[in-house]
C-alpha positions in Angstrom: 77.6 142.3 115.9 80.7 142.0 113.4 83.0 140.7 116.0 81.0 138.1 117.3 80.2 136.9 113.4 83.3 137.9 111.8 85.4 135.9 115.1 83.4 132.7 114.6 84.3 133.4 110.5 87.4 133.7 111.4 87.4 130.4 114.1 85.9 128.8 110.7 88.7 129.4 108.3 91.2 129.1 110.8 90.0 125.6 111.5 89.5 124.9 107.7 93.2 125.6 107.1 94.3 123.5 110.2 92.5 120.7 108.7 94.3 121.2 105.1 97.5 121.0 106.7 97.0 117.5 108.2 95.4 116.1 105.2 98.3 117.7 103.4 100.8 116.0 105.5 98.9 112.6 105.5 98.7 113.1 101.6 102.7 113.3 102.0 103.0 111.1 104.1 101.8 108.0 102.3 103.5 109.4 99.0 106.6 108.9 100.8 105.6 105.6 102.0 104.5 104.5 98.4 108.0 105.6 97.4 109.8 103.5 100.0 107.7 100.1 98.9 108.5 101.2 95.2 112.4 101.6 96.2 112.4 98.3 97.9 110.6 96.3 95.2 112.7 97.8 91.9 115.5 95.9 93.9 113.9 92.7 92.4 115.1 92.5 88.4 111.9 93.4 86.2 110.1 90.1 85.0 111.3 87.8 81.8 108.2 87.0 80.5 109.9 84.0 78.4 110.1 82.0 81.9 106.6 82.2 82.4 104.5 82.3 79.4 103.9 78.6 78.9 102.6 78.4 82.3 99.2 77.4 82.6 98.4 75.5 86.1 98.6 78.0 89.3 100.8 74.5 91.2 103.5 75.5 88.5 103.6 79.0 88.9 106.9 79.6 91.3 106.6 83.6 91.7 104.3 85.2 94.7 100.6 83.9 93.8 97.6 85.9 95.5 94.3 84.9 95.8 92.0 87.1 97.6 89.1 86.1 99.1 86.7 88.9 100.3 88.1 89.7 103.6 92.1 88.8 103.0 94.4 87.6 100.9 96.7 84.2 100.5 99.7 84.8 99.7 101.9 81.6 97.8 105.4 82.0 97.8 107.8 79.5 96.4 111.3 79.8 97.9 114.2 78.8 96.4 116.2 75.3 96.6 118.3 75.8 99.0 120.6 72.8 97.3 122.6 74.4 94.8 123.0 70.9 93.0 120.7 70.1 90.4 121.3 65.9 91.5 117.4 65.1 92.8 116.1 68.4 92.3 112.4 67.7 92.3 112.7 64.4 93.0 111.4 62.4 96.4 113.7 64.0 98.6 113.7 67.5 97.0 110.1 68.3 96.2 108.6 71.9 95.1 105.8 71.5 97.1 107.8 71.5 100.7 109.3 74.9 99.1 105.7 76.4 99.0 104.5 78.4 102.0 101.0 79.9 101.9 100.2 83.3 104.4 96.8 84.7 104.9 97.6 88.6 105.2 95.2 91.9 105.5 94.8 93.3 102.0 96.9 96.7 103.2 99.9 94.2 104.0 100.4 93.3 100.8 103.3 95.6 100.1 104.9 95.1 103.4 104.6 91.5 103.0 106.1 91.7 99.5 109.1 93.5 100.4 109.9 90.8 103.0 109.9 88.2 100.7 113.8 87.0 99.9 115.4 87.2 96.7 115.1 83.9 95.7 111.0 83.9 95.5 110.8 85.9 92.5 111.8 83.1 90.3 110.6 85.0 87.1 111.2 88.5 88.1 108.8 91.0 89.6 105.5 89.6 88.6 103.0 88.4 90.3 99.6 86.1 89.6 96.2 87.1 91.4 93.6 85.4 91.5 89.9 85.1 92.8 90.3 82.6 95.8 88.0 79.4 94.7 86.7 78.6 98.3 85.6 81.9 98.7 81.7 82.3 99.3 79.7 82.8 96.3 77.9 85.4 97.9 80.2 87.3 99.1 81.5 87.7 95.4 81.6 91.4 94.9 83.7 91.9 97.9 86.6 89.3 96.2 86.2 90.6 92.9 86.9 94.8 94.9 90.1 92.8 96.4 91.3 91.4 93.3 90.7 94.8 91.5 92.8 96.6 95.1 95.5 94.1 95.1 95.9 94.7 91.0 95.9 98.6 91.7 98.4 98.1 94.8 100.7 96.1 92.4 100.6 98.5 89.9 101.3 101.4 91.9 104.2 99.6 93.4 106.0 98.6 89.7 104.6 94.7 90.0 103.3 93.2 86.9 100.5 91.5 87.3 98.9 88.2 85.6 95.7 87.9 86.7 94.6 84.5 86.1 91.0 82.9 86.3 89.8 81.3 89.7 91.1 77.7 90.0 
């Protein structure tokens, strides 16, 4: 009677152990991830608050802008003037707006999509605005505010600084 019981016992911890292992590996496996996406982002200079501060409308803001919405995320990027000369810079033929791309992404993109953001669209440094997106449905509210509250944790873990600013 032991065998049988004290085999399937055995069958039991030997599976329980298995399964540690693999969560153990997928545990390290992401750590390293997170590490790779913190590596690549503390390439970007740490923010200067002093550029931003006095910034108030989300159509000025010229760093990465997210504003989630309960099933994805836009992403605003502002890319730099590619015109080195500051002769019609924001004028007619140079206007901020034609610099301004907006990308829908998943919500577990975000640091992928971050990383592959050039140089010259962190304007202010490593910071980054999220908001609550203002078309999203009103009753689907709790499900943007748990994206906001994700994409703020995801930042955070990554070295971002956040501003979280009020839905437009």
């Amino acid at each position: 009677m032991c065998s049988t019981g004290c085999r399937k016992e055995e069958q039991a911890v030997t599976g329980a152990a298995r399964n540690a292992v693999q969560v153990e590996q997928k545990v390290q496996a992401a750590v390293t991830q997170r590490d790779h996406e913190r590596d690549e982002l503390a390439k970007v200079p740490l923010p200067t608050k002093s550029l931003y501060i006095n910034i108030h409308e989300a159509g000025e803001w010229e760093n990465p802008f997210i504003s989630a919405d309960a099933d994805y995320l836009t992403l605003r990027v502002t890319m730099a003037d590619a015109n080195p000369s500051s002769m019609g810079e924001g004028g007619l033929l140079r206007p901020p707006a034609a610099r301004r791309q907006e990308l829908q992404i998943r919500p577990e993109a975000l640091p992928d999509a971050l990383i592959a953001l050039p140089a010259g669209a962190w304007h202010y440094g490593r910071v980054v605005a999220v908001s609550e997106s203002p078309l999203a449905d009103r009753k689907r509210r709790a499900a943007v505010r748990r994206n906001v509250e994700s994409a703020i944790q995801k930042l955070n873990d990554l070295g971002v600084v956040v501003e979280e600013w009020p839905s437009r």
